[in-house]
PyMOL Python script that loads the backbone (N, CA, C, O; Angstrom):
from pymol import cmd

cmd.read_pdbstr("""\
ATOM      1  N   UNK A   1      -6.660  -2.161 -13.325  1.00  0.00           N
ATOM      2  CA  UNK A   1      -5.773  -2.865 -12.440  1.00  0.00           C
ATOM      3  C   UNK A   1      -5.700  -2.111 -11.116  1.00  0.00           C
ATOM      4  O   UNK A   1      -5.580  -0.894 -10.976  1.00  0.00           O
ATOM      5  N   UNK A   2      -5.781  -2.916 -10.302  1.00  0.00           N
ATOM      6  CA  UNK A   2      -5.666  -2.309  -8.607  1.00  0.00           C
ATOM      7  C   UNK A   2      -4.246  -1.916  -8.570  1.00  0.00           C
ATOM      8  O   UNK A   2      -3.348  -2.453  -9.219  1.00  0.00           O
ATOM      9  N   UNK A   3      -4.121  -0.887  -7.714  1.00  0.00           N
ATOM     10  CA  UNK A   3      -2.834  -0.515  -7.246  1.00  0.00           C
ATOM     11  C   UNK A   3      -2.528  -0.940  -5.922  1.00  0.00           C
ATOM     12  O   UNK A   3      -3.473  -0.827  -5.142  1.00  0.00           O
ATOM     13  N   UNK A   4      -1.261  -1.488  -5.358  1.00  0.00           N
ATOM     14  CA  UNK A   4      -1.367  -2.082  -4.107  1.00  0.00           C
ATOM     15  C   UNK A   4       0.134  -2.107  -3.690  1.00  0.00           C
ATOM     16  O   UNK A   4       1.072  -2.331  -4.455  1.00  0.00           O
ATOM     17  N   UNK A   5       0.217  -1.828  -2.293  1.00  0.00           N
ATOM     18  CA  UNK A   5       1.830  -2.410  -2.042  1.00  0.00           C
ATOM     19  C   UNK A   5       2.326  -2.996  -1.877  1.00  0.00           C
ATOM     20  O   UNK A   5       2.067  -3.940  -1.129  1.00  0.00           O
ATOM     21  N   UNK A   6       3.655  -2.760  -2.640  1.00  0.00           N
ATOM     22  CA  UNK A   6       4.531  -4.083  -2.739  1.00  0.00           C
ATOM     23  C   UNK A   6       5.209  -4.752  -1.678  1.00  0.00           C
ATOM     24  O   UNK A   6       5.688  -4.093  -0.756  1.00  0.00           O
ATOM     25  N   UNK A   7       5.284  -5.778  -1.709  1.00  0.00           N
ATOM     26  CA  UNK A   7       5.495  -6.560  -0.365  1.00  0.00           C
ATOM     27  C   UNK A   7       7.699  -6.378  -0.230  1.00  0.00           C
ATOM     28  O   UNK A   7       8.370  -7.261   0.304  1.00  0.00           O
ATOM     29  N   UNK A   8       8.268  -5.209  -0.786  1.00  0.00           N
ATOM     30  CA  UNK A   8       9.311  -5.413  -0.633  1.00  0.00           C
ATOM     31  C   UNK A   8      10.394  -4.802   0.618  1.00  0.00           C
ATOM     32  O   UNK A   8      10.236  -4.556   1.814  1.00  0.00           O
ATOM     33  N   UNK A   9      11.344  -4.722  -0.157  1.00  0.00           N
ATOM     34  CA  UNK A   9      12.190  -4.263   1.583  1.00  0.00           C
ATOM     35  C   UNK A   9      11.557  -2.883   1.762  1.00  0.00           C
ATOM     36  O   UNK A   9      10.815  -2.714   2.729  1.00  0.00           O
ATOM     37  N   UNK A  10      11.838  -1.684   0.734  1.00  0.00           N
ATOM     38  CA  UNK A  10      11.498  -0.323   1.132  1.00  0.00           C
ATOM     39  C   UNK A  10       9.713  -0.268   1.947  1.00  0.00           C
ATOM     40  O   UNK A  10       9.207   0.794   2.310  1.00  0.00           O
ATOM     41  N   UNK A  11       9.147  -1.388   2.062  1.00  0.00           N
ATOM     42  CA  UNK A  11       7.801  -1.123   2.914  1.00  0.00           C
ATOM     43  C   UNK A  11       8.188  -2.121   3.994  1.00  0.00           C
ATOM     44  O   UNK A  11       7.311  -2.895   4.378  1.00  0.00           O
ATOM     45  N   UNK A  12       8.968  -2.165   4.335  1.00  0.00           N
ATOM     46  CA  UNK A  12       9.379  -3.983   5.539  1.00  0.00           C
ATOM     47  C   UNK A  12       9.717  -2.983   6.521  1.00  0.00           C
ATOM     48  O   UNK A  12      10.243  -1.877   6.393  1.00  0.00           O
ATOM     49  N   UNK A  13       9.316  -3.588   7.488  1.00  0.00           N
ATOM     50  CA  UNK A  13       9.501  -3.112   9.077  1.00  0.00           C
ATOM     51  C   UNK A  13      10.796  -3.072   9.919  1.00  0.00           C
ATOM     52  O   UNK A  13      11.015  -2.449  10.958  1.00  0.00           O
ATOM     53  N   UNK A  14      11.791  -4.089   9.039  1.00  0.00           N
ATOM     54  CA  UNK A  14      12.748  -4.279   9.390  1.00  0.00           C
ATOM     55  C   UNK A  14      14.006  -3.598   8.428  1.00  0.00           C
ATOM     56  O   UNK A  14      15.161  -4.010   8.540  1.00  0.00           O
ATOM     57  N   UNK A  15      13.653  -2.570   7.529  1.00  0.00           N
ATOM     58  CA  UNK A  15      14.150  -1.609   6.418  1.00  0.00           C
ATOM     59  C   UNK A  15      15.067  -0.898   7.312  1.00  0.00           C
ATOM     60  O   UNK A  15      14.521  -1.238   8.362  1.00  0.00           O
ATOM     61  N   UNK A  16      16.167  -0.079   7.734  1.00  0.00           N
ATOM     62  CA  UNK A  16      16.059   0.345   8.480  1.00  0.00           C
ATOM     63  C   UNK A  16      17.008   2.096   7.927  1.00  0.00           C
ATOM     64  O   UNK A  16      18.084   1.783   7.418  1.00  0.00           O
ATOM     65  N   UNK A  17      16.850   3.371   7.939  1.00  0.00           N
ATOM     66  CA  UNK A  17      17.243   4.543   7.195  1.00  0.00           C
ATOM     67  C   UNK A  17      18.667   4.093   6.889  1.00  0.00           C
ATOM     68  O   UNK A  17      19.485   3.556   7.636  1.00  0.00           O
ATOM     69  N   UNK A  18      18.788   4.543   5.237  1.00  0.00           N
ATOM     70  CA  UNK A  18      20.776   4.447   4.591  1.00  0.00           C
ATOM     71  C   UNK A  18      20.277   3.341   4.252  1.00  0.00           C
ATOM     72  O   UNK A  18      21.134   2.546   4.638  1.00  0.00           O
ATOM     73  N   UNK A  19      19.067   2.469   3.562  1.00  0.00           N
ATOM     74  CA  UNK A  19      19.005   1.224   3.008  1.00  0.00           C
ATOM     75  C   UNK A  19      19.530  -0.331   3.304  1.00  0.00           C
ATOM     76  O   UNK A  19      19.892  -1.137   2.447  1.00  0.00           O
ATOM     77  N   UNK A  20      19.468  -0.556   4.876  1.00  0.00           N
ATOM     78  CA  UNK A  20      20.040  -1.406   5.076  1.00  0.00           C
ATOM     79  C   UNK A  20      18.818  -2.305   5.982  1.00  0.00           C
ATOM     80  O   UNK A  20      17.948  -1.751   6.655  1.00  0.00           O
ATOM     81  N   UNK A  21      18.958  -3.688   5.844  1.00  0.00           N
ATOM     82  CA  UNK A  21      17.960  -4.437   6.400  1.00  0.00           C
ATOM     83  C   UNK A  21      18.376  -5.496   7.798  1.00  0.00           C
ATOM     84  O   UNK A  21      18.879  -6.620   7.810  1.00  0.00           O
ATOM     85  N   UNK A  22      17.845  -4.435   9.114  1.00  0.00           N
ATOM     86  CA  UNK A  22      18.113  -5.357  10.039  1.00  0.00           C
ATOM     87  C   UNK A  22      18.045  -6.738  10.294  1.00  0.00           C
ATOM     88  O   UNK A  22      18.617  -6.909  11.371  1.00  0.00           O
ATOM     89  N   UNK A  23      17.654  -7.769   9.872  1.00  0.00           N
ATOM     90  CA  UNK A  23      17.799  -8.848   9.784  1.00  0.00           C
ATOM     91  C   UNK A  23      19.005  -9.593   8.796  1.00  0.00           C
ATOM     92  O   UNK A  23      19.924 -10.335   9.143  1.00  0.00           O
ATOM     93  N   UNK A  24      18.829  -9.359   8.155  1.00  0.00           N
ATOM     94  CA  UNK A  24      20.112  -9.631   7.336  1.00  0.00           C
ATOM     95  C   UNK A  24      21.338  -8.658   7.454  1.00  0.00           C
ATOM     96  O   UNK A  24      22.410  -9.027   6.975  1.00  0.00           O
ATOM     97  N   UNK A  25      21.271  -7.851   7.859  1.00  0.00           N
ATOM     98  CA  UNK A  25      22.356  -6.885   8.104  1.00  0.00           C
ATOM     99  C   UNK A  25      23.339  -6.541   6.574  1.00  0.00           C
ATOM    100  O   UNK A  25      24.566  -6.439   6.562  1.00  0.00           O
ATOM    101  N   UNK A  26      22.601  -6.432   5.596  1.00  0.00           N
ATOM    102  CA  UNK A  26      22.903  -5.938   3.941  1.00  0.00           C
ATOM    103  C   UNK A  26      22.184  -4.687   3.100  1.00  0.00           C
ATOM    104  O   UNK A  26      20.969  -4.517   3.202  1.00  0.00           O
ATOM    105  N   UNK A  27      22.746  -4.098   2.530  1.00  0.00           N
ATOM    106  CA  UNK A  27      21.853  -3.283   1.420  1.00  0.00           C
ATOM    107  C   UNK A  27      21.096  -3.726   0.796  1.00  0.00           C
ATOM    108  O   UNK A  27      21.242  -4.698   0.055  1.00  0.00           O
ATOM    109  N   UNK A  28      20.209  -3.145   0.961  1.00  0.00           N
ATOM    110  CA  UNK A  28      18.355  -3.520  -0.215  1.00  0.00           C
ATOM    111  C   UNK A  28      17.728  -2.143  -0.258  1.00  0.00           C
ATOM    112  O   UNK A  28      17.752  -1.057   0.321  1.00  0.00           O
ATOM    113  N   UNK A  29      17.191  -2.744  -1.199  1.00  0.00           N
ATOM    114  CA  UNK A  29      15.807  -1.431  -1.777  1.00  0.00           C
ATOM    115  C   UNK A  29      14.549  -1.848  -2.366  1.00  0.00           C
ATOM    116  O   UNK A  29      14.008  -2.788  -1.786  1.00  0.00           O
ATOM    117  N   UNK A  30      14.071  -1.466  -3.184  1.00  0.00           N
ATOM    118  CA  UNK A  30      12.585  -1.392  -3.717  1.00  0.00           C
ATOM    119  C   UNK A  30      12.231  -2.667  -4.222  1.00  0.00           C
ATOM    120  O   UNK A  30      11.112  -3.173  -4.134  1.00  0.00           O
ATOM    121  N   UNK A  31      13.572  -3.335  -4.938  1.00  0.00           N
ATOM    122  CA  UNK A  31      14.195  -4.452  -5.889  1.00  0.00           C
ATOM    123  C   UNK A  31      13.933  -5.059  -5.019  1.00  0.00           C
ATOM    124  O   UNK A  31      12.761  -5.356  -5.247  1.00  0.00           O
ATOM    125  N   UNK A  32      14.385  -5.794  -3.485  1.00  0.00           N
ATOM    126  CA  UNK A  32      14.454  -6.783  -2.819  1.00  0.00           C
ATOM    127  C   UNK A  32      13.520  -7.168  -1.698  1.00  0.00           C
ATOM    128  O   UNK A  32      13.161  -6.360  -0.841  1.00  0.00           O
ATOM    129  N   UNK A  33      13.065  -8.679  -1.742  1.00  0.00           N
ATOM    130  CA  UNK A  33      12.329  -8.888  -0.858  1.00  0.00           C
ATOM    131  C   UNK A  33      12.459 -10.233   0.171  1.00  0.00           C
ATOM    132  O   UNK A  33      13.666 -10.397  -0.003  1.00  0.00           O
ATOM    133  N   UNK A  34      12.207 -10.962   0.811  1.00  0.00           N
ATOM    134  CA  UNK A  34      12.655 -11.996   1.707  1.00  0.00           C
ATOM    135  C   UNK A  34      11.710 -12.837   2.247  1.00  0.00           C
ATOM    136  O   UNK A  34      10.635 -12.515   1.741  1.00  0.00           O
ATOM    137  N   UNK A  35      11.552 -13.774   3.035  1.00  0.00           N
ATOM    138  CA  UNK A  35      10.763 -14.439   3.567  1.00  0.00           C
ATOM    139  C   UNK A  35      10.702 -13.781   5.153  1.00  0.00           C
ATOM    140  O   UNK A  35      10.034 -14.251   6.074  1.00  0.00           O
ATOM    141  N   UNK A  36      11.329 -12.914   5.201  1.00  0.00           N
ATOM    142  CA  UNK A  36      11.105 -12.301   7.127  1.00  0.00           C
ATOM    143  C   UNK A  36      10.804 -11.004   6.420  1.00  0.00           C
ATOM    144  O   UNK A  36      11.432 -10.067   6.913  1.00  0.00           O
ATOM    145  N   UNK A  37       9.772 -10.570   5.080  1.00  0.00           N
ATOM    146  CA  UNK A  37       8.857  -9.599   5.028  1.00  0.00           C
ATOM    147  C   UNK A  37       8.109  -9.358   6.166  1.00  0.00           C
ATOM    148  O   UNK A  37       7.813 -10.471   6.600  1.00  0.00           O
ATOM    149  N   UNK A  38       7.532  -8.295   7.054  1.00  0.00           N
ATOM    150  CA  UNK A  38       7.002  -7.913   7.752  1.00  0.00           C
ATOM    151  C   UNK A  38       6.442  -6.408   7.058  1.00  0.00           C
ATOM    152  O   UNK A  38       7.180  -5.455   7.308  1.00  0.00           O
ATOM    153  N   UNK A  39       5.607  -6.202   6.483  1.00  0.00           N
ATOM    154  CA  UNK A  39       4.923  -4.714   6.708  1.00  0.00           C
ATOM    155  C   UNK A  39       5.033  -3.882   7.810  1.00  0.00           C
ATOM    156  O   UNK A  39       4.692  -4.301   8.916  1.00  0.00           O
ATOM    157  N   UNK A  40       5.589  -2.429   7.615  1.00  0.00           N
ATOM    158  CA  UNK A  40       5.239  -1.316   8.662  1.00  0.00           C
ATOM    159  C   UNK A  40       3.874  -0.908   8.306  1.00  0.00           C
ATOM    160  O   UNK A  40       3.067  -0.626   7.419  1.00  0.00           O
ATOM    161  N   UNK A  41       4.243  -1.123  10.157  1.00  0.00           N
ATOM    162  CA  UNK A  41       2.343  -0.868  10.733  1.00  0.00           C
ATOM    163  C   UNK A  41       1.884   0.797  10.124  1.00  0.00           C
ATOM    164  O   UNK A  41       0.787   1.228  10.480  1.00  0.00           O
ATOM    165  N   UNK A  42       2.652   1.547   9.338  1.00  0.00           N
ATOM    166  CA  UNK A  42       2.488   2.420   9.464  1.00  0.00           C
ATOM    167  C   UNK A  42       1.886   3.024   7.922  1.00  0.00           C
ATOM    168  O   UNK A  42       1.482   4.140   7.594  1.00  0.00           O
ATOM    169  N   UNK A  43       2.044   1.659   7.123  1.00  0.00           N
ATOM    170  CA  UNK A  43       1.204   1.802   5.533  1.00  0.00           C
ATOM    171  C   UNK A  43       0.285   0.910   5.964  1.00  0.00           C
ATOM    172  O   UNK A  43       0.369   0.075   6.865  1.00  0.00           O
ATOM    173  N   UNK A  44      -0.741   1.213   5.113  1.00  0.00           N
ATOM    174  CA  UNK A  44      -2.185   0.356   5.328  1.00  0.00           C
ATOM    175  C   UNK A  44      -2.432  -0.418   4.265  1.00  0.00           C
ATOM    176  O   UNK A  44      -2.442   0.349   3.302  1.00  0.00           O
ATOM    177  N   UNK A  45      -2.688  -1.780   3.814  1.00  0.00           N
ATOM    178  CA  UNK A  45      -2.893  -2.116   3.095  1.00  0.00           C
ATOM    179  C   UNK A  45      -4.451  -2.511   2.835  1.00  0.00           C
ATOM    180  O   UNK A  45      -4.912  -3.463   2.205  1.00  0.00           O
ATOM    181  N   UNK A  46      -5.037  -1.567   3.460  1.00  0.00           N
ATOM    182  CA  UNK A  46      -6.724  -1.401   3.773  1.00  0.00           C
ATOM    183  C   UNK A  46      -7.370  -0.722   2.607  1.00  0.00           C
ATOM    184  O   UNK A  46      -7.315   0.504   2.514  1.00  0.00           O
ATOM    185  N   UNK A  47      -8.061  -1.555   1.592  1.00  0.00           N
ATOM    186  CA  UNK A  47      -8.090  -0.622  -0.147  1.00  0.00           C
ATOM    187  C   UNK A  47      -9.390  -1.158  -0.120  1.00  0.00           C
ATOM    188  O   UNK A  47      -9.624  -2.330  -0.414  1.00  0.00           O
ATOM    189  N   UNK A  48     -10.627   0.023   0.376  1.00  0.00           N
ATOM    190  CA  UNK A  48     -12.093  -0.265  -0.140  1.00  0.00           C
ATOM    191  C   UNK A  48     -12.283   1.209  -0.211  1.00  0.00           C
ATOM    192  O   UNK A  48     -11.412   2.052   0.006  1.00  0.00           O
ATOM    193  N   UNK A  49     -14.108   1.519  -0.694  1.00  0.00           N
ATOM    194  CA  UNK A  49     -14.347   2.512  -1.052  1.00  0.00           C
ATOM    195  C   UNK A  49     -14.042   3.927   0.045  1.00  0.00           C
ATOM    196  O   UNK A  49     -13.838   5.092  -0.296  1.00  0.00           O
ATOM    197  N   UNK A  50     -14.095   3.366   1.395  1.00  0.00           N
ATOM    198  CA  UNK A  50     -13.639   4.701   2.393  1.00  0.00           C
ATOM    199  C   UNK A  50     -11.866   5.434   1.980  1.00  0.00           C
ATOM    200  O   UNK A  50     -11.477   6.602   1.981  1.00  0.00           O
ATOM    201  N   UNK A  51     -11.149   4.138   1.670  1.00  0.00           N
ATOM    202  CA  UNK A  51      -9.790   4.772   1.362  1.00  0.00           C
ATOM    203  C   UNK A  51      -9.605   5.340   0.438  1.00  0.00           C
ATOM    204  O   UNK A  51      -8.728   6.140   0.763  1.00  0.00           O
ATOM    205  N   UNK A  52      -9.957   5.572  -1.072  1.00  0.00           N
ATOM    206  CA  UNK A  52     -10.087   5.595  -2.389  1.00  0.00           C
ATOM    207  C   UNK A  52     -10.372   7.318  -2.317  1.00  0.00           C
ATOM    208  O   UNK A  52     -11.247   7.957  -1.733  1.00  0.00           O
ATOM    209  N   UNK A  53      -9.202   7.757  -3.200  1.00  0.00           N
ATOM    210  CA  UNK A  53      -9.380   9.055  -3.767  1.00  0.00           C
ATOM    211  C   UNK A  53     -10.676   9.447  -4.626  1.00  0.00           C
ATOM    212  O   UNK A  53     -11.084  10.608  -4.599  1.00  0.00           O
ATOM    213  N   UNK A  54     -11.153   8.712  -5.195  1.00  0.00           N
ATOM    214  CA  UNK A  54     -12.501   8.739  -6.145  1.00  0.00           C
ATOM    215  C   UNK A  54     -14.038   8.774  -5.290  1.00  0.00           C
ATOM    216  O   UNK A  54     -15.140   9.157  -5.683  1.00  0.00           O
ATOM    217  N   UNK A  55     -13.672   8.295  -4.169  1.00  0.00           N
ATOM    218  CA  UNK A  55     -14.658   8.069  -3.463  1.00  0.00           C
ATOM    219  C   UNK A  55     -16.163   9.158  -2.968  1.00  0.00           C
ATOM    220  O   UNK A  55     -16.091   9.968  -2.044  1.00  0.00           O
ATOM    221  N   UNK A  56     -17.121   8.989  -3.603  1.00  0.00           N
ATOM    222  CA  UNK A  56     -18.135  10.506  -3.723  1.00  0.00           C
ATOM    223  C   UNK A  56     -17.337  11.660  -4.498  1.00  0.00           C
ATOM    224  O   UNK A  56     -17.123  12.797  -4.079  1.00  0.00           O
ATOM    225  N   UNK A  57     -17.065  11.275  -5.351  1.00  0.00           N
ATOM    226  CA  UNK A  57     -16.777  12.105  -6.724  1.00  0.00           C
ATOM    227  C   UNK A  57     -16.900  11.563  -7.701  1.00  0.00           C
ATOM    228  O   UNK A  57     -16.906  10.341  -7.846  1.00  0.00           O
ATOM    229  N   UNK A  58     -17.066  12.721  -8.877  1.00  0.00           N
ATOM    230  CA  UNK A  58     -17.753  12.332 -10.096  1.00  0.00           C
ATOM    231  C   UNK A  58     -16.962  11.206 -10.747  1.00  0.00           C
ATOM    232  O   UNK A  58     -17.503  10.368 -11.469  1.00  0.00           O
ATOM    233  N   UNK A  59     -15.589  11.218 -10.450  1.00  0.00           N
ATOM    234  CA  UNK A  59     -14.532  10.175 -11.363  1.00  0.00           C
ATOM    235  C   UNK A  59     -15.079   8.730 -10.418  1.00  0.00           C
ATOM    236  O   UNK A  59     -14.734   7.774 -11.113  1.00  0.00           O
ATOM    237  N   UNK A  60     -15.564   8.358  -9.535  1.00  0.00           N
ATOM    238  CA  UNK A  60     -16.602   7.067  -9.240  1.00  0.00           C
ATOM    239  C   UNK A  60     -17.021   6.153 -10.118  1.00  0.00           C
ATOM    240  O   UNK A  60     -18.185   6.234 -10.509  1.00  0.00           O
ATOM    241  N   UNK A  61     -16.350   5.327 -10.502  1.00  0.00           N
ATOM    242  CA  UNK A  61     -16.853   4.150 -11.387  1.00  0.00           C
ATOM    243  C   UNK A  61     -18.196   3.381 -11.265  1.00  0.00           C
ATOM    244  O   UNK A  61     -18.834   2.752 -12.109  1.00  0.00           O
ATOM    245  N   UNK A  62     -18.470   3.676  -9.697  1.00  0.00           N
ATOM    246  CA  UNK A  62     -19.506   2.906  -9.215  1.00  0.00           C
ATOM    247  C   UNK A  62     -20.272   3.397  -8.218  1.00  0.00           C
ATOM    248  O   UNK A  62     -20.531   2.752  -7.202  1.00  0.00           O
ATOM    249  N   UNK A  63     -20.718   4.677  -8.472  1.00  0.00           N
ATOM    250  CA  UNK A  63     -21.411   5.356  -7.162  1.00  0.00           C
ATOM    251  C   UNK A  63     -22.590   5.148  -6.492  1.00  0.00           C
ATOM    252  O   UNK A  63     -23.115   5.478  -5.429  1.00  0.00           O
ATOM    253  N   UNK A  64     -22.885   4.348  -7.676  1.00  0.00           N
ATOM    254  CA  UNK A  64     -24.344   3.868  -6.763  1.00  0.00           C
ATOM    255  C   UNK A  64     -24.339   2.725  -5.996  1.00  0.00           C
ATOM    256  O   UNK A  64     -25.325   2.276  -5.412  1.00  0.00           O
ATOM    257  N   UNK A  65     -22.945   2.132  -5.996  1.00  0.00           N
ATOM    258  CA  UNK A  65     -22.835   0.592  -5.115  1.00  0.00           C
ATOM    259  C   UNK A  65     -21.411   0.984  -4.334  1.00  0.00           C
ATOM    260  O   UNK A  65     -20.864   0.165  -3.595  1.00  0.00           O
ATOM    261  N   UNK A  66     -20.835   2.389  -4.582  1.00  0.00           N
ATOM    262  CA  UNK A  66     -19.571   2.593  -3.760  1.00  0.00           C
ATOM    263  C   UNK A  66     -20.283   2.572  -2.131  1.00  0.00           C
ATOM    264  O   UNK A  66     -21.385   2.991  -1.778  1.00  0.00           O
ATOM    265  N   UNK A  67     -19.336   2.003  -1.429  1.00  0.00           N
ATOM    266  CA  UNK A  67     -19.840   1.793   0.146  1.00  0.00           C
ATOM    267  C   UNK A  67     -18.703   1.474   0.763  1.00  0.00           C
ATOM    268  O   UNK A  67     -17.714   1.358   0.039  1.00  0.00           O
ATOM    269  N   UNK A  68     -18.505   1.196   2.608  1.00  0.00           N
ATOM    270  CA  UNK A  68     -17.489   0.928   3.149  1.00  0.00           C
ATOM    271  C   UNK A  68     -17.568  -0.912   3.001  1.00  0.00           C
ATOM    272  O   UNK A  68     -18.508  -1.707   2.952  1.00  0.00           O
ATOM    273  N   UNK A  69     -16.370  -1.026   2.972  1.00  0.00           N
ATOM    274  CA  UNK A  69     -15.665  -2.727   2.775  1.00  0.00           C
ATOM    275  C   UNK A  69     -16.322  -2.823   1.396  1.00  0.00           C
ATOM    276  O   UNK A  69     -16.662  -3.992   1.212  1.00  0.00           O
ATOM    277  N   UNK A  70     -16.604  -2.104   0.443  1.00  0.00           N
ATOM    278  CA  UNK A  70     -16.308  -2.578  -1.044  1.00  0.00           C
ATOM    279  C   UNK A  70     -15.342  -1.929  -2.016  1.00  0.00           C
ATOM    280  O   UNK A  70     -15.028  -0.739  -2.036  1.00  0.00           O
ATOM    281  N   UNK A  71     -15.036  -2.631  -2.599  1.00  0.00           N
ATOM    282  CA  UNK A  71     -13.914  -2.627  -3.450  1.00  0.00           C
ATOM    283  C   UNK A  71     -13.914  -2.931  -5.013  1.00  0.00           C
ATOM    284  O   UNK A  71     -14.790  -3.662  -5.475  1.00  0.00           O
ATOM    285  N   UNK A  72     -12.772  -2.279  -5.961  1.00  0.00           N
ATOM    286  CA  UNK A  72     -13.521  -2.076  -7.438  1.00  0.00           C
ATOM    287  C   UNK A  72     -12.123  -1.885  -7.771  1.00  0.00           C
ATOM    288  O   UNK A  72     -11.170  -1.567  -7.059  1.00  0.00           O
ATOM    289  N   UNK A  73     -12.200  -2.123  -8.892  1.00  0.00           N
ATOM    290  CA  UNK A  73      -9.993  -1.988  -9.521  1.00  0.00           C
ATOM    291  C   UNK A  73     -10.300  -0.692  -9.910  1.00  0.00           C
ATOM    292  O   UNK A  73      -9.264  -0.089 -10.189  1.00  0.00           O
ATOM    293  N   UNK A  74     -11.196  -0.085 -10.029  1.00  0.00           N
ATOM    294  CA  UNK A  74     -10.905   1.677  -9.755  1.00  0.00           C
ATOM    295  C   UNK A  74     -10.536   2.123  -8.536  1.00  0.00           C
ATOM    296  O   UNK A  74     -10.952   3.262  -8.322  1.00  0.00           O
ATOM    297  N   UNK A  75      -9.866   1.613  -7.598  1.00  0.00           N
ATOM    298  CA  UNK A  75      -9.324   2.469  -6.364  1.00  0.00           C
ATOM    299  C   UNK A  75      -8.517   3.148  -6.722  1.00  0.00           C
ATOM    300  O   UNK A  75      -7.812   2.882  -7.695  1.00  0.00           O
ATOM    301  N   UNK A  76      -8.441   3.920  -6.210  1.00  0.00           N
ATOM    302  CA  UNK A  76      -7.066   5.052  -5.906  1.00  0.00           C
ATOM    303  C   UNK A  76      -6.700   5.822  -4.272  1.00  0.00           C
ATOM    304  O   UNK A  76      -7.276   6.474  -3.402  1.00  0.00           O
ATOM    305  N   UNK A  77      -4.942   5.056  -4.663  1.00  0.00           N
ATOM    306  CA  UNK A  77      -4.677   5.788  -2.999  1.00  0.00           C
ATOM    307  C   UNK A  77      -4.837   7.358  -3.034  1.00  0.00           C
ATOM    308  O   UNK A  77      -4.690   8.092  -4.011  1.00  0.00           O
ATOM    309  N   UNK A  78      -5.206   7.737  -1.606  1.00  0.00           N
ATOM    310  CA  UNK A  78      -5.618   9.076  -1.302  1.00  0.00           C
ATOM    311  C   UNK A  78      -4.086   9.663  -1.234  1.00  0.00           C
ATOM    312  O   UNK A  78      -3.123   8.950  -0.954  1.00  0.00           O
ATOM    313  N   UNK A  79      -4.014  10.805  -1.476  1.00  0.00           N
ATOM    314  CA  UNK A  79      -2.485  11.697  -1.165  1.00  0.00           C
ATOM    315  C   UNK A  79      -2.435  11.756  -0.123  1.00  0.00           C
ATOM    316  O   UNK A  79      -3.428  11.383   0.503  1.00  0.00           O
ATOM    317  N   UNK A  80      -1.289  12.242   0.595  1.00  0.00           N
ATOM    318  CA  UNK A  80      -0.787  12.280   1.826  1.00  0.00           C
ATOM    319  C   UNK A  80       0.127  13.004   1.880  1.00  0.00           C
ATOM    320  O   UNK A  80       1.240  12.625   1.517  1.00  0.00           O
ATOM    321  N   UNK A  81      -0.136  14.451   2.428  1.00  0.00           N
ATOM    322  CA  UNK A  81       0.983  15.736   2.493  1.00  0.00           C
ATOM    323  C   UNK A  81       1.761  15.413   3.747  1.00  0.00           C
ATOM    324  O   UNK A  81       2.677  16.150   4.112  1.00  0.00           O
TER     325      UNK A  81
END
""", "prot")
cmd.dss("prot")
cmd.show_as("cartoon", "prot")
cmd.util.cbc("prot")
cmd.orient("prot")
C-alpha cells in the first residue's frame, strides 16, 4: 500500500498554529477535513522513484525499472531532519 497525504486540516493551508482553521474560524485537527481543503505548498505530494527512501538501495523492489516519474506501492517518504 502507498503511503500518501492526507487531505486533512493538519496539512491545509488554511490550518493556522493552536489548531484553529482560518476559514471557518473553529478547532480542527488530523480528524477534520472540508471542501476549502487547500494543501500547503510546503508538503509535496510528488511520490515517484526520485522521492522514495528506497531509491538505489538494496531494499528497491524494482531496481532495474526504478527511474524518475515512476512509481511502485513500495515508496517510501524520505526523512526530514
Amino acid at each position: 500500500m502507498a503511503i500518501r497525504l492526507a487531505n486533512n486540516c493538519i496539512n491545509c493551508d488554511h490550518y493556522v498554529d493552536g489548531g484553529i482553521c482560518a476559514i471557518h474560524k473553529v478547532m480542527v485537527s488530523g480528524k477534520h477535513t472540508c471542501d476549502s481543503f487547500d494543501m500547503k505548498l510546503s508538503l509535496k505530494n510528488d511520490r515517484n522513484c526520485l522521492s522514495c527512501a528506497r531509491f538505489e538501495t538494496e531494499h528497491c523492489a524494482h531496481p532495474d525499472h526504478a527511474s524518475a516519474g515512476m512509481l511502485c506501492a513500495s515508496w517510501a517518504p524520505q526523512a526530514e531532519a
